[in-house]
C-alpha positions, 0 to 999 in steps of 0.5 A, a space after each residue: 467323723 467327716 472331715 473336711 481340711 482347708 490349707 493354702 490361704 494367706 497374705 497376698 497383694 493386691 493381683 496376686 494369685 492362691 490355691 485353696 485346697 480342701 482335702 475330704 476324708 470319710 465321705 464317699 466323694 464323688 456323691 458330694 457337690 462340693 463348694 466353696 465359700 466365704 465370710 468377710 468381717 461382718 458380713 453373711 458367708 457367701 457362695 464363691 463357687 460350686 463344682 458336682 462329680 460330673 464337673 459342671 461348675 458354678 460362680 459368684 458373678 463377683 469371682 467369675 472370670 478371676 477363680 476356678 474351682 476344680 476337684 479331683 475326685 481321685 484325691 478326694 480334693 477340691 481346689 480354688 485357684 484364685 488370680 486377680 485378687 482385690 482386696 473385696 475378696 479378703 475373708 476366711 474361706 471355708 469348704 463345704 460338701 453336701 450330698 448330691 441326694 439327701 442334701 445333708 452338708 459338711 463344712 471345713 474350719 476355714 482359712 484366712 485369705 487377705 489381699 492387701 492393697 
């Protein structure tokens, strides 16, 4: 069974910074495009950021500049740092991998990031 384990959300200000990791077990990581995404209070869940085994990344243009999303493929792990949050950017985060062939993905359970103002 794979699994995909999100930890470092919480309750932070309004500028303040988070590291989002997503641990990955029983998948061959590194054949994975990993990804992170997020769905606010009655709103569709959407992309934050991307990242392939060969690093090349990709963001939300609401996010670029402010997150950065990083793997190491040693650890089976993925990482948001996230700086400058708003407020906007509060929502429950979830990890996803998906098979760099087949195109088959996984989702973590999410965690909840809240940035008050």
């Amino acid at each position: 069974q794979v699994q995909l384990v999100e930890s470092g959300g919480g309750l932070v200000h309004t500028g303040g910074s988070l590291r989002l990791s997503c641990a990955a077990s029983r998948i061959s990581f590194s054949a994975y495009v990993m990804g992170w995404y997020r769905q606010a209070p009655g709103k569709q869940r959407e992309l934050v950021a991307t990242i392939t085994s060969a690093d090349s990344t990709n963001y939300a243009d609401s996010v670029k500049g402010r997150f950065t999303i990083s793997r190491d493929n040693a650890k089976n792990t993925v990482y948001l740092q996230m700086n400058s949050l708003k407020p906007e950017d509060t929502a429950v985060y979830y990890c996803r991998a998906e098979h760099t062939l087949f195109k088959y993905a996984y989702w973590g359970q999410g965690t909840q990031v809240t940035v008050s103002s």
